[in-house]
Every structure is written in C-alpha cells, then in structure tokens.
MDTraj code that builds the backbone (N, CA, C; nanometers):
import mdtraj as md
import numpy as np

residues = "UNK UNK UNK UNK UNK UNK UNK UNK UNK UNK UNK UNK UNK UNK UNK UNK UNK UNK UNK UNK UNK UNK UNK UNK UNK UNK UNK UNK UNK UNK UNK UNK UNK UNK UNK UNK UNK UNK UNK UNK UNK UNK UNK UNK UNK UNK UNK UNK UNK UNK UNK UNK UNK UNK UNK UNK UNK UNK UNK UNK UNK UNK UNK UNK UNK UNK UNK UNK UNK UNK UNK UNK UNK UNK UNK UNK UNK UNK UNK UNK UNK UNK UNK UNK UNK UNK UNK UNK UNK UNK UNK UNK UNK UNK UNK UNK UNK UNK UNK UNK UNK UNK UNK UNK UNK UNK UNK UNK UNK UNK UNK UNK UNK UNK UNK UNK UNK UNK UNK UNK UNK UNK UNK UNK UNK UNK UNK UNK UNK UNK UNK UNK UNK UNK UNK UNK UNK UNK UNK UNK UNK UNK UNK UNK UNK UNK UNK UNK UNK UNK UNK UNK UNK UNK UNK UNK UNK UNK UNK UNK UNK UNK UNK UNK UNK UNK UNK UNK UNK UNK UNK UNK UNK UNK UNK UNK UNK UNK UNK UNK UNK UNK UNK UNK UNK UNK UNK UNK UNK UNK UNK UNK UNK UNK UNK UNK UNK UNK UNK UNK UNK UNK UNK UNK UNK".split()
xyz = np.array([
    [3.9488, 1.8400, 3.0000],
    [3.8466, 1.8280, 3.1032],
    [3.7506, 1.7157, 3.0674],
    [3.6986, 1.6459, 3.1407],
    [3.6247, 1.5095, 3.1432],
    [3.4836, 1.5555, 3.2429],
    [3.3690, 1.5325, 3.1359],
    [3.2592, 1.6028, 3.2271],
    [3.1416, 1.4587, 3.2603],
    [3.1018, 1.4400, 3.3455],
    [3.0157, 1.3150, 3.3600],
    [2.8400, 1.3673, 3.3122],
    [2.8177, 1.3056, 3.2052],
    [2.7195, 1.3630, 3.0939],
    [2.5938, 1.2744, 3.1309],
    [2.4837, 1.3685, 3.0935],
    [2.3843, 1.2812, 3.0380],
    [2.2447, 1.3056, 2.9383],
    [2.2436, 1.2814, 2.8234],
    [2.1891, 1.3581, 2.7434],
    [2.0399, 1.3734, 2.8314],
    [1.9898, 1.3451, 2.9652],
    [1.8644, 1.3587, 2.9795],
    [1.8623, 1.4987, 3.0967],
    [1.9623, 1.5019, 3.1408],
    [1.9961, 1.6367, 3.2321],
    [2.0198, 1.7248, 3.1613],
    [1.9120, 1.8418, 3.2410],
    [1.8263, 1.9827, 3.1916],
    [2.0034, 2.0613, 3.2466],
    [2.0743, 2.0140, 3.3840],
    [2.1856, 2.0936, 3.4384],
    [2.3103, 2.0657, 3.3729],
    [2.3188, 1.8674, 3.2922],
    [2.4397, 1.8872, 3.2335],
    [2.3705, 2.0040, 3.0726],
    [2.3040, 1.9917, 3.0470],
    [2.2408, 2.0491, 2.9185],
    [2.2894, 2.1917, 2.9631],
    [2.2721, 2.2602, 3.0135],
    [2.3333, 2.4103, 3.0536],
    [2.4445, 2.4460, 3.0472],
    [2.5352, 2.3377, 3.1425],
    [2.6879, 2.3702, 3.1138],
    [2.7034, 2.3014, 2.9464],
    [2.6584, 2.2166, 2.9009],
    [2.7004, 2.1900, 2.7487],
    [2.6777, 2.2967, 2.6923],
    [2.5484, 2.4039, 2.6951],
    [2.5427, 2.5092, 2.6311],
    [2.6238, 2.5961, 2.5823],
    [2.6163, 2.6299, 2.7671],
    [2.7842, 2.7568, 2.7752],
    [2.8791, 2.7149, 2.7435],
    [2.9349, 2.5726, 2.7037],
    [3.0601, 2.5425, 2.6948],
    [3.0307, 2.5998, 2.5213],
    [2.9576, 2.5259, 2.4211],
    [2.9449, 2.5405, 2.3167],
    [2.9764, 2.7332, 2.3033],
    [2.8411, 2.7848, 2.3718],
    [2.8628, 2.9634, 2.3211],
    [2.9991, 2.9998, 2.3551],
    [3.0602, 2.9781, 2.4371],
    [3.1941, 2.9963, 2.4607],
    [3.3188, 2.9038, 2.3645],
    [3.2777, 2.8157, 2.2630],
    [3.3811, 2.7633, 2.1997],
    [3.4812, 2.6794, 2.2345],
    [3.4468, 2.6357, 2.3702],
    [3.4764, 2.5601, 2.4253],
    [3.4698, 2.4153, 2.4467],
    [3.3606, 2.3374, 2.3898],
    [3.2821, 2.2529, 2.4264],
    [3.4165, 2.1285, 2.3536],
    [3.4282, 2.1643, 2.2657],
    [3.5739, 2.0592, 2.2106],
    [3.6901, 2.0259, 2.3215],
    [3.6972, 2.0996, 2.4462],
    [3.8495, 2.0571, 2.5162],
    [3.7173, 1.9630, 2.6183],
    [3.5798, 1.9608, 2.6147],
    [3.5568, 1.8852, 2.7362],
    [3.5352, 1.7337, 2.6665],
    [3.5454, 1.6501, 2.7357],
    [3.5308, 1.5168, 2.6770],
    [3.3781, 1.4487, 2.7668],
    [3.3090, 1.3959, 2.6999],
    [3.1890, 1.3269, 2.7653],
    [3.1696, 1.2322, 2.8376],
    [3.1605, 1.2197, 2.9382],
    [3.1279, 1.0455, 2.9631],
    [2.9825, 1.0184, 3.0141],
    [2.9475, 0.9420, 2.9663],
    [2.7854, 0.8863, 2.9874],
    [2.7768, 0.8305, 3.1069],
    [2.6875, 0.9005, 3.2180],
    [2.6967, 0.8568, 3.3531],
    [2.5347, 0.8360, 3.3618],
    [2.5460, 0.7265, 3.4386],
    [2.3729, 0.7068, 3.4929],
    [2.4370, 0.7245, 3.6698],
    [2.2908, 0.8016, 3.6930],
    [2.3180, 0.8182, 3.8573],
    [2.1760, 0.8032, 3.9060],
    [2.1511, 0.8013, 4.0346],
    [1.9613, 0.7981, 4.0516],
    [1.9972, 0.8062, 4.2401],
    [1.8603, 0.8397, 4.2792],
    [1.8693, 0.8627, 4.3693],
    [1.8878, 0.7063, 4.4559],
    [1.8445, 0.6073, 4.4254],
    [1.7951, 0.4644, 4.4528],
    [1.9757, 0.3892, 4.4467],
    [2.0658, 0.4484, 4.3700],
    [2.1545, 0.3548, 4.3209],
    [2.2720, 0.4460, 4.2610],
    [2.3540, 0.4650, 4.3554],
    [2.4903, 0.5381, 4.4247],
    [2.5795, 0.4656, 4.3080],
    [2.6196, 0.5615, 4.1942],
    [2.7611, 0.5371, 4.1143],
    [2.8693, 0.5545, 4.1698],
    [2.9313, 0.3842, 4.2244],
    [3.0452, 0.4792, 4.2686],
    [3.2088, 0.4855, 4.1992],
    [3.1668, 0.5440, 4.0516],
    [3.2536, 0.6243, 3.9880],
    [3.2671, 0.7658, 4.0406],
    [3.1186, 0.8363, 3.9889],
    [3.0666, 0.9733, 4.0721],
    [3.1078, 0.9838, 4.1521],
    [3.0771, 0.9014, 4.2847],
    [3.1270, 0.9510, 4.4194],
    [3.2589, 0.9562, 4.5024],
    [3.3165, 0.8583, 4.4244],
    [3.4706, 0.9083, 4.4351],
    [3.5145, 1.0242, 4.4287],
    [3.4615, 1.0946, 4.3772],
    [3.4739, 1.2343, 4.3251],
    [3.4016, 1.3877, 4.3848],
    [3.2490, 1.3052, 4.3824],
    [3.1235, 1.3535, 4.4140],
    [3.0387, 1.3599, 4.4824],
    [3.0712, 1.3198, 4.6149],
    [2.9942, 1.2423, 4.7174],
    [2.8132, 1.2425, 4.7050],
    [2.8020, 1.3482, 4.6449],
    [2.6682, 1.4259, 4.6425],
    [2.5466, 1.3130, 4.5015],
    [2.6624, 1.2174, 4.4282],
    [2.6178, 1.1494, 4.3022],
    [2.5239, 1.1977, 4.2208],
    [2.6234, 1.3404, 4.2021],
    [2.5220, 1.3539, 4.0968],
    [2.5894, 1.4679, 3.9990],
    [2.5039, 1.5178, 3.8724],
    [2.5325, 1.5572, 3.7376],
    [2.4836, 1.6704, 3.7520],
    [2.5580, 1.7629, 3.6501],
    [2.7115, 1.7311, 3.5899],
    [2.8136, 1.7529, 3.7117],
    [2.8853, 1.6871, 3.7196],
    [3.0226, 1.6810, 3.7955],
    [3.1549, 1.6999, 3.6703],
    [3.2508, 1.8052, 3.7045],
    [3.3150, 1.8436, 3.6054],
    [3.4515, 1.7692, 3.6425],
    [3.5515, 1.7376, 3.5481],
    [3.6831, 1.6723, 3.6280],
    [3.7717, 1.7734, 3.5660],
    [3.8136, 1.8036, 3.6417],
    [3.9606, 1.9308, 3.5572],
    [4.0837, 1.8534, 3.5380],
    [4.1833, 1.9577, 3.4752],
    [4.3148, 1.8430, 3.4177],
    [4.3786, 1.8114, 3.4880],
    [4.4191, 1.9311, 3.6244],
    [4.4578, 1.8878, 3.7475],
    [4.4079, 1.7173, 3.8094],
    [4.3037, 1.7110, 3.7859],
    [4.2289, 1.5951, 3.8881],
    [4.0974, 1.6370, 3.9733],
    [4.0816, 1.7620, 4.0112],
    [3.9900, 1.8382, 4.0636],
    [3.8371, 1.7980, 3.9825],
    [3.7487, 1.8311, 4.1052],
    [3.5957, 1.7966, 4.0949],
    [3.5492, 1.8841, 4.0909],
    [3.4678, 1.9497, 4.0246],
    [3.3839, 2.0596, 4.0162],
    [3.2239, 2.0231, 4.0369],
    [3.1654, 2.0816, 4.1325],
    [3.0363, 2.0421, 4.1236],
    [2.8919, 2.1761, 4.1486],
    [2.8162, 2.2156, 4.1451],
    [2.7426, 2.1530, 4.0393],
    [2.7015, 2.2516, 3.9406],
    [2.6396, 2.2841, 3.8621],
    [2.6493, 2.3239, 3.6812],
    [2.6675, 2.4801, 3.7809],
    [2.5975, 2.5867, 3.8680],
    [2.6223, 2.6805, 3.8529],
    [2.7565, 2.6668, 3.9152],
    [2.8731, 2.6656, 3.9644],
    [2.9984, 2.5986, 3.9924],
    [3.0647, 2.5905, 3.8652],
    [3.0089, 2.5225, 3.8109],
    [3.0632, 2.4869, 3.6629],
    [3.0559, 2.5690, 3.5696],
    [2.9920, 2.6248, 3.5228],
    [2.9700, 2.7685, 3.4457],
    [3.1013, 2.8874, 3.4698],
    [3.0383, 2.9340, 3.6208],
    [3.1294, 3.0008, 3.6243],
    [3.2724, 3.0062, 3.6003],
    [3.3310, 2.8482, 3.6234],
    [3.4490, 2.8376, 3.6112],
    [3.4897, 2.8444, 3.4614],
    [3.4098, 2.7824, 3.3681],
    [3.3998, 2.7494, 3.2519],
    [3.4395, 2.9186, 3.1915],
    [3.3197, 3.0161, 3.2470],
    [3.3391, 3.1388, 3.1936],
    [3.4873, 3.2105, 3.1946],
    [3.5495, 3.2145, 3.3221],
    [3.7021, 3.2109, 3.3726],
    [3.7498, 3.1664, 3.2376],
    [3.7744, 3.0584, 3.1603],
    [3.8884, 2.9999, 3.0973],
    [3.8756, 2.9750, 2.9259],
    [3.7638, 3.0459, 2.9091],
    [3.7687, 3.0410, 2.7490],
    [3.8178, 3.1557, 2.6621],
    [3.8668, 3.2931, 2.7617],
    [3.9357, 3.3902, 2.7208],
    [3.8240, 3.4576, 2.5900],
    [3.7059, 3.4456, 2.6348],
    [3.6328, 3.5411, 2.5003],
    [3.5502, 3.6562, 2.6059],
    [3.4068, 3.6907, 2.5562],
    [3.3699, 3.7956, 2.6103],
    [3.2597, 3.7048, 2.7152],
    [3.2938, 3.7703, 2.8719],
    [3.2252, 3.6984, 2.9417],
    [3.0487, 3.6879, 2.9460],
    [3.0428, 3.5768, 2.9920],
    [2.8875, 3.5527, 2.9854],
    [2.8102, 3.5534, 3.0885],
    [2.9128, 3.5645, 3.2281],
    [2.8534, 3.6262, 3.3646],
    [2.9418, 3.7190, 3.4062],
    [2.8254, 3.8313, 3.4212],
    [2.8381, 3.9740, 3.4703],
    [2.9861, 3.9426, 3.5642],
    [3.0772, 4.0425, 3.5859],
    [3.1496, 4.0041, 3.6875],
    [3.1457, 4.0414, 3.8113],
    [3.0966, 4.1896, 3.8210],
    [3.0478, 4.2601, 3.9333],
    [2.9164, 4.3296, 3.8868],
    [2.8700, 4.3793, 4.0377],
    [2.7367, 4.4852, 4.0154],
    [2.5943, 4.4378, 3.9839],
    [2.5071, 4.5074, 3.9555],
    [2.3431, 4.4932, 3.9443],
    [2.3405, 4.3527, 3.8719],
    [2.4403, 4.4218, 3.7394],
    [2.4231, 4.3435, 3.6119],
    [2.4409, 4.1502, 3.6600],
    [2.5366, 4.1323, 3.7698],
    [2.6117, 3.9998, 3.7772],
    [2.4417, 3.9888, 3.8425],
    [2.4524, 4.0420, 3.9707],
    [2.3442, 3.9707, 4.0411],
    [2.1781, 3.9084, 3.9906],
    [2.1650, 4.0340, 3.8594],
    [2.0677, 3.9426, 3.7657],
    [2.0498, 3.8697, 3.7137],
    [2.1629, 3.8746, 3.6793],
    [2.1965, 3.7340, 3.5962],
    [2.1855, 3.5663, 3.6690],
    [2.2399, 3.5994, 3.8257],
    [2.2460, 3.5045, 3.9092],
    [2.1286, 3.4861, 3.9645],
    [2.0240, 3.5983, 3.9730],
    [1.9107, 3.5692, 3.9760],
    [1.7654, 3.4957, 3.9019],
    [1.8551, 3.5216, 3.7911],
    [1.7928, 3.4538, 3.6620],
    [1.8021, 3.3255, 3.6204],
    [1.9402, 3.2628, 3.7176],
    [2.0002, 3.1262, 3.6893],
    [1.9328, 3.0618, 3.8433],
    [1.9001, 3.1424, 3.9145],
    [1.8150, 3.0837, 4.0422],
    [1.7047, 3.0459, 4.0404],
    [1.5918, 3.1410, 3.9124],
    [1.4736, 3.0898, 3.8804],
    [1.4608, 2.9740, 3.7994],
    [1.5268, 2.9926, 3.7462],
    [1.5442, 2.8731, 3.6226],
    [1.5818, 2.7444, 3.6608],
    [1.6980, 2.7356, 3.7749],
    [1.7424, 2.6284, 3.8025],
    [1.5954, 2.5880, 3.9112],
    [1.5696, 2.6532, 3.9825],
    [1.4635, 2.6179, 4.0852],
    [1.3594, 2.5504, 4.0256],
    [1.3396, 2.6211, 3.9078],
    [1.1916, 2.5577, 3.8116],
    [1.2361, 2.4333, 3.7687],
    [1.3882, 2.4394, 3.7258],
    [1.4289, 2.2581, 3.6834],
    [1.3914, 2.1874, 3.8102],
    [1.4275, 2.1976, 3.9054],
    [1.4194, 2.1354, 4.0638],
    [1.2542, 2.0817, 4.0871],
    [1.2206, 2.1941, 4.0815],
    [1.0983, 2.0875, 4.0550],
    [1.0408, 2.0265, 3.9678],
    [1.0536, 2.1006, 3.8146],
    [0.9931, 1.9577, 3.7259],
    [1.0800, 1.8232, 3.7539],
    [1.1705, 1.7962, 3.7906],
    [1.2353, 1.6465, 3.7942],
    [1.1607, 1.6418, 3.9077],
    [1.1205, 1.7255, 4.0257],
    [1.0611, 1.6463, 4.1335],
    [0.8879, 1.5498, 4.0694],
    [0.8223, 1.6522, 4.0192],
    [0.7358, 1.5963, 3.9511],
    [0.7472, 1.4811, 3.8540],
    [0.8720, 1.4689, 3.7706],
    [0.9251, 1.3681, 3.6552],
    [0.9242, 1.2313, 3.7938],
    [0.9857, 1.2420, 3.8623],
    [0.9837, 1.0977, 3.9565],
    [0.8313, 1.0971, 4.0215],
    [0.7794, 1.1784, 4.0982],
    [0.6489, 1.1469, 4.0732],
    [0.5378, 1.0736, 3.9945],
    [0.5911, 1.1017, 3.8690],
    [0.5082, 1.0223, 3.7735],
    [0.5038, 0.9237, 3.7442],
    [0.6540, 0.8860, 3.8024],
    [0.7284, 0.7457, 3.7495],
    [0.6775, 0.6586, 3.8501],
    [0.6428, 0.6823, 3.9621],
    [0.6047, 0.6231, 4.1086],
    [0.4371, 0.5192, 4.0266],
    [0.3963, 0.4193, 4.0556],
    [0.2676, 0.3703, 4.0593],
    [0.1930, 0.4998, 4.0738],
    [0.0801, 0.4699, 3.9756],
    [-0.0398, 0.5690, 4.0023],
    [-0.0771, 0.5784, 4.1232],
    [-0.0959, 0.4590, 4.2273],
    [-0.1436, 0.4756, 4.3371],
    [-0.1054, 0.5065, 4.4488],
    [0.0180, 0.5299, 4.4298],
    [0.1659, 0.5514, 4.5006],
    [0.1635, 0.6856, 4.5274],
    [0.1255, 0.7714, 4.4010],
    [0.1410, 0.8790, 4.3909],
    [0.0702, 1.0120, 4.5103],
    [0.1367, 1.1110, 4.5171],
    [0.0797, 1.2063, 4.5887],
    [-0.0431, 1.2805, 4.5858],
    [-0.1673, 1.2748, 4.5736],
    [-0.2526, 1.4130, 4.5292],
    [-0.1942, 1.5470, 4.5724],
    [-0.1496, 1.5422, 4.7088],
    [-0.1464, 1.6721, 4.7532],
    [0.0164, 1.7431, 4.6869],
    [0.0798, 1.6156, 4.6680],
    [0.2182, 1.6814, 4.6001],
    [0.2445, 1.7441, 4.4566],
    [0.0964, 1.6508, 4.3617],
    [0.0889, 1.6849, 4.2082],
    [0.0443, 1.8278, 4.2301],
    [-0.0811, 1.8600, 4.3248],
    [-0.1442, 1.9777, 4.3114],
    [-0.0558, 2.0587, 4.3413],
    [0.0172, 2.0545, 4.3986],
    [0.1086, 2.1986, 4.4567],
    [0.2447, 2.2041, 4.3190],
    [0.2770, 2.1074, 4.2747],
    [0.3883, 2.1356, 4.1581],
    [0.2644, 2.1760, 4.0517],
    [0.1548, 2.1960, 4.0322],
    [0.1096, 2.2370, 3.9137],
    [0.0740, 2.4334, 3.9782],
    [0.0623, 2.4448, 4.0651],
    [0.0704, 2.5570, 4.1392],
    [0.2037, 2.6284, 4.0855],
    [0.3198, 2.5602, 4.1379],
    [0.4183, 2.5775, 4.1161],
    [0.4777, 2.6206, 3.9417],
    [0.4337, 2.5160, 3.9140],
    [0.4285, 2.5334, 3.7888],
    [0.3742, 2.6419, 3.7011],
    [0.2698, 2.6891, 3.7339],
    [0.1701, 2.8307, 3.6432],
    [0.2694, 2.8959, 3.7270],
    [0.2878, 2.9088, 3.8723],
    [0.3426, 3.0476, 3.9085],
    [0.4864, 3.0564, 3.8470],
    [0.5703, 3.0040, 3.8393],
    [0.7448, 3.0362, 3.7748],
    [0.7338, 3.0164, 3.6410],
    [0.6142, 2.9739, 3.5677],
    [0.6408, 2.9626, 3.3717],
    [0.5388, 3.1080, 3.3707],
    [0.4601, 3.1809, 3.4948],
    [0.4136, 3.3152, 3.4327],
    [0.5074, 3.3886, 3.4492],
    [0.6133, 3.3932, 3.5659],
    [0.7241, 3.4779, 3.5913],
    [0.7720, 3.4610, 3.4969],
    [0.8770, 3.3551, 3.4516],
    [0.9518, 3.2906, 3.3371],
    [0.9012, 3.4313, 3.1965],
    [0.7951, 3.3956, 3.1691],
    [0.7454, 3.4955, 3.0659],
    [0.7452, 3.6016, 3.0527],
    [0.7421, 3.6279, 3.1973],
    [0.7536, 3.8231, 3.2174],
    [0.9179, 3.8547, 3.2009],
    [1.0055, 3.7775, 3.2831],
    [1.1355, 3.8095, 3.2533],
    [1.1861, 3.8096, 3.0734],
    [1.1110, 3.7070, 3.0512],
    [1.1393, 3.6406, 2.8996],
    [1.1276, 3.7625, 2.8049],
    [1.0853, 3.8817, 2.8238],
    [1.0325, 3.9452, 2.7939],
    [1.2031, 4.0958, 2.7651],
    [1.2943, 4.0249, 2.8861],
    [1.3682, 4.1357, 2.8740],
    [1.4999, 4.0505, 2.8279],
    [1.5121, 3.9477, 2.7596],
    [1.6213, 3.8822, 2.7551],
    [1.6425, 3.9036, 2.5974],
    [1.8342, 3.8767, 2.6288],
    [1.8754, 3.9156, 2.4918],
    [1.9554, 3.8533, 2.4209],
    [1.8912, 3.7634, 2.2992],
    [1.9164, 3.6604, 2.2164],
    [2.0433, 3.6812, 2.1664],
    [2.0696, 3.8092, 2.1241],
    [2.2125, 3.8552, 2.0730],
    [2.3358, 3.8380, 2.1816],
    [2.2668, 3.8775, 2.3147],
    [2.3547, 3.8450, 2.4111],
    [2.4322, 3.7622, 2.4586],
    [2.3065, 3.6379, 2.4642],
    [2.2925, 3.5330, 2.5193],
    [2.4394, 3.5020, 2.6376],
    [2.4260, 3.5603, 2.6966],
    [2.4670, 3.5636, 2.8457],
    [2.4177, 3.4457, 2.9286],
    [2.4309, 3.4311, 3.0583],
    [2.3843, 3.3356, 3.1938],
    [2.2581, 3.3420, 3.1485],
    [2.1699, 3.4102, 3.1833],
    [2.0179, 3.4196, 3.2046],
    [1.9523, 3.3207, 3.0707],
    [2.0022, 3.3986, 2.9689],
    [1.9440, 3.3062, 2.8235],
    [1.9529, 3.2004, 2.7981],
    [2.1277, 3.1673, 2.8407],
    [2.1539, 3.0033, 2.8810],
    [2.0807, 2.9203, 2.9656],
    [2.0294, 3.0056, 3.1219],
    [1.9316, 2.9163, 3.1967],
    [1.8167, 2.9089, 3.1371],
    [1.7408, 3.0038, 3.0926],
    [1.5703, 2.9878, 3.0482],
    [1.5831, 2.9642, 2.8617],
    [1.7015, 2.8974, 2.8341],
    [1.6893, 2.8003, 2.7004],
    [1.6987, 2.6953, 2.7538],
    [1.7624, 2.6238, 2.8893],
    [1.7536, 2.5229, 2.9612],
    [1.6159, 2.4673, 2.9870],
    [1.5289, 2.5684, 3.1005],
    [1.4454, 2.5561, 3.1564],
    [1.3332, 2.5204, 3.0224],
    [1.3449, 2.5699, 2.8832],
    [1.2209, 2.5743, 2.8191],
    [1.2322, 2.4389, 2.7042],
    [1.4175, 2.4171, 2.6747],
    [1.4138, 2.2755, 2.6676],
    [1.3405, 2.1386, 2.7307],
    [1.4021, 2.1722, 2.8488],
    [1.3606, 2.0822, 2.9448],
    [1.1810, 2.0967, 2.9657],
    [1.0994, 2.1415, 2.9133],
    [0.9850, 2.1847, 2.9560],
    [0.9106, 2.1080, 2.8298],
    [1.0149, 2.1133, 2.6808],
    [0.9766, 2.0311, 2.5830],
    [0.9928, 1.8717, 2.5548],
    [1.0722, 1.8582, 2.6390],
    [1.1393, 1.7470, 2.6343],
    [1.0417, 1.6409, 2.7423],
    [0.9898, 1.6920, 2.8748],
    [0.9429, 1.6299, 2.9678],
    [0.8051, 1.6486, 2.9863],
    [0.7603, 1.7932, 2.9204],
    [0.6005, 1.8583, 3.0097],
    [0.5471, 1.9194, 2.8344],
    [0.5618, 1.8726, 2.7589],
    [0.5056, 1.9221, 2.6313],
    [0.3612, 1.9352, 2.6474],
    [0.3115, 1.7919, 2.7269],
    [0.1421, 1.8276, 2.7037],
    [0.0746, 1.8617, 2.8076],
    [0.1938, 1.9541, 2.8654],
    [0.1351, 2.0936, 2.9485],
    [0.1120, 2.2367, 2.8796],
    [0.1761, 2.2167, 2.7398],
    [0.1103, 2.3253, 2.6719],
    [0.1699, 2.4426, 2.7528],
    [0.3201, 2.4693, 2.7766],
    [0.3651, 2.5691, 2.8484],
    [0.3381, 2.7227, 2.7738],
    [0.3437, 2.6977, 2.6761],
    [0.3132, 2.8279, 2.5699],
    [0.2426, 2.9216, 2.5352],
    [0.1453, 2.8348, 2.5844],
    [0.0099, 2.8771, 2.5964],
    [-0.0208, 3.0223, 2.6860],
    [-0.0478, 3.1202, 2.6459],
    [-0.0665, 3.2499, 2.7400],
    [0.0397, 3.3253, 2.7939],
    [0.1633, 3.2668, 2.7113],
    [0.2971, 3.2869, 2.7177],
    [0.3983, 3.3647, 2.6537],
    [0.3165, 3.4471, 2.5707],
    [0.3560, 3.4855, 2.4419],
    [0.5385, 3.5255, 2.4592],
    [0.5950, 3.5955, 2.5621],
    [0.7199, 3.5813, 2.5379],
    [0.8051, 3.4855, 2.5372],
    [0.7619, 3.4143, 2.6417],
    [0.8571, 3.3126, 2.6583],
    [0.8544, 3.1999, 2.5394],
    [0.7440, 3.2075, 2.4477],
    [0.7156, 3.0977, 2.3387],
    [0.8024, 3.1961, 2.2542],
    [0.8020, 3.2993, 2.2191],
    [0.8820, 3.3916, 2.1118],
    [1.0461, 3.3728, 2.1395],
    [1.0590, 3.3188, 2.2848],
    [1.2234, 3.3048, 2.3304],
    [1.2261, 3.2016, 2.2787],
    [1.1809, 3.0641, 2.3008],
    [1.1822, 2.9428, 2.2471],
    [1.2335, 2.9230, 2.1062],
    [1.1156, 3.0228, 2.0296],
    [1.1016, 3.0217, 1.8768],
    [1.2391, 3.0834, 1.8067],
    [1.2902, 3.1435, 1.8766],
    [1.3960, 3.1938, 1.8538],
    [1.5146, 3.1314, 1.8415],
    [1.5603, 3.0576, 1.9588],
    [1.6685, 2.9868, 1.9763],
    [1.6982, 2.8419, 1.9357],
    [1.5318, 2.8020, 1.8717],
    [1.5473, 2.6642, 1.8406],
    [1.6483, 2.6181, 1.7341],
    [1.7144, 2.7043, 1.6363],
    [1.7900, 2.6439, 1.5797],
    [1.9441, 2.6770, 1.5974],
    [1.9475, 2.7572, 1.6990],
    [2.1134, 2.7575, 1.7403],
    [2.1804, 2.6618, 1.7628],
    [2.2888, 2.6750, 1.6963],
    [2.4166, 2.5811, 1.7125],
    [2.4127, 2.5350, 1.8156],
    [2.4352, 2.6212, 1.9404],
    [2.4165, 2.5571, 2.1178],
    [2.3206, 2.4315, 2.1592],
    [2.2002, 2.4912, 2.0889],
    [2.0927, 2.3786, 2.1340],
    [2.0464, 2.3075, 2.0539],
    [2.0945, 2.2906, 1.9263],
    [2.0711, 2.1616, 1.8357],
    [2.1742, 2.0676, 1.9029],
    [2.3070, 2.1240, 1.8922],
    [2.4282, 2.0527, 1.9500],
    [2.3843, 1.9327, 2.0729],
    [2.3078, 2.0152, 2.1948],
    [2.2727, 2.0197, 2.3159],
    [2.1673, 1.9026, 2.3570],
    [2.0887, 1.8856, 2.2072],
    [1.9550, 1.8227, 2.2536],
    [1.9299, 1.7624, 2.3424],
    [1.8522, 1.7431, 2.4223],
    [1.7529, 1.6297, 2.5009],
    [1.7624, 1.4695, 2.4102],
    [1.7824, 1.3507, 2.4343],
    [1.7971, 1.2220, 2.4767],
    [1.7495, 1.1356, 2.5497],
    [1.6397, 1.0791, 2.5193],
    [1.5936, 0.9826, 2.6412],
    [1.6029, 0.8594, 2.6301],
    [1.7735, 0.8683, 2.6036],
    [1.8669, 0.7625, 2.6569],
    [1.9403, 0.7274, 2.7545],
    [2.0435, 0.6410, 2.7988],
    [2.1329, 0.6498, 2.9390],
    [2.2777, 0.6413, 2.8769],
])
top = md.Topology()
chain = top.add_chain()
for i, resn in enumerate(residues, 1):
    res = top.add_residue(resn, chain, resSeq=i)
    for name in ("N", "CA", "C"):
        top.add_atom(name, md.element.get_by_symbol(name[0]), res)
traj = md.Trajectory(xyz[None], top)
C-alpha cells in the first residue's frame, strides 16, 4: 500500500498511528505529498479529486479516502485485535469520539490558515469565534479524556492523541493544559509511545 504522507497532517498522523498500533505501518510505503487549497496536485487528483491527505492507494490500484475511510479499512486487514468497535453502543462511541476530534482538527487548520493570511487580511469576527470554539471542544475533550483507555488504545485514543499532538505542534502558546487536568494526564501519558514518537509532527514538506 502507498499512502500520500505528510509529516504536517494531524489526519495523515492518525492513520500512521493506527497503522503502527496495529503492526502494520511496514507494508505502507510513504510518499511526501504537498497539497493546498490554492494549488491542485495533480498526482492526488488523479486519484483524489477532493486533493487532499491522506489518500490511501491499495495494491489493487484503488483510492481510499479520507483517514476515517482509512482506518477502518486498515482495521479490516491487520488480523490482530480490533481497534474499532464492530457493532453496538461500544462502535458508535468510538465513532463519536473520532467525530469530536476530527471536528476540533477542522478547525484548528481553519484557524492555522487564518494566521497565515496578512494581519490585516485577517478576520476579527472569525478569530473570535474559533477561540470560542476552541475552550468549548478542549473542555469537552477533557471531560471525555477522563474515560479513555491507554491500555486500550482503541479509535477514540488514536483520535484525541491526534487532536492533542496537533494542539502541540500548532497552538502550544494556547496553553491547552491549562484547567485540563485530564486531558494533560492523557498527553503525559502517551508521549513516549512507540506510535507517536514514530508519528511525530514535521514542519517540513
């Protein structure tokens, strides 16, 4: 499998995760893709119309798109103990857990291009509402953080080790931690796993 990578994506960073906890991460091969909203790869879109990461290539030839897509399939084919629920309460939490998480990525990159825009360019009314945004899903984040299980490390743990990467990597001197006490104790926890040393953040192309 041939996955279109980029060490600065919080979504390829997720499926690299699960590929790793699953023992997997050796049959996928990397390729370093730059994509942007401004400037259409069209390697990606041959494939991807959508241009964008991670886009998975299977051995068949097949496109897989996008990381929750990818996960799941990923979970299917490594023949160990699954990491999304398959049926029942249990699946749908899990998928609920990969909805908050991914949503909270969704908008810090909306904010990450924001910033990048001229100061004067920039939105007032758009910063204020992602910092809104922001206290409200990193206090949720914490309350869930609260029931997650490191030993497990299932879907959910995989998304909110994503989400809190990505939170170090881009929003550090937002001081997410702060008043956070679980979700900083999830952090503290996982920082030296194999998965996410492997995994790191890159702010390269």
């Amino acid at each position: 499998m041939k996955l279109f990578w980029s060490s600065r994506s919080p979504f390829v960073r997720k499926v690299m995760i699960f590929a790793h906890e699953t023992g997997i991460a050796d049959r996928i091969t990397r390729e370093r893709t730059v994509v942007a909203p401004t400037k259409p790869n069209a390697d990606v879109m041959r494939i991807n119309p959508l241009n964008k990461l991670p886009t998975l290539i299977l051995d068949d030839g097949r496109a897989l798109y996008d990381s929750r897509v990818i996960v799941e399939y990923l979970d299917g084919v490594h023949g160990g103990r699954r990491r999304i629920p398959e049926a029942g309460e249990a699946r749908f939490e899990a998928l609920r857990m990969q909805a908050l998480c991914d949503g909270i990525l969704d908008f810090l990159l909306v904010g990450l291009s924001e910033r990048a825009r001229p100061e004067a360019q920039q939105s007032a009314d758009l910063k204020a509402a992602l910092a809104v945004k922001f206290k409200a899903a990193f206090d949720a984040l914490d309350v869930e953080a609260a029931h997650l299980d490191v030993g497990r490390f299932g879907l959910a743990e995989i998304a909110t080790s994503t989400v809190v990467g990505y939170a170090d990597f881009r929003y550090g001197a937002e001081h997410w931690r702060d008043g956070r006490p679980n979700l900083a104790a999830f952090a503290e926890k996982i920082a030296e796993r194999a998965s996410i040393v492997a995994t790191a953040h890159a702010d390269v192309y």
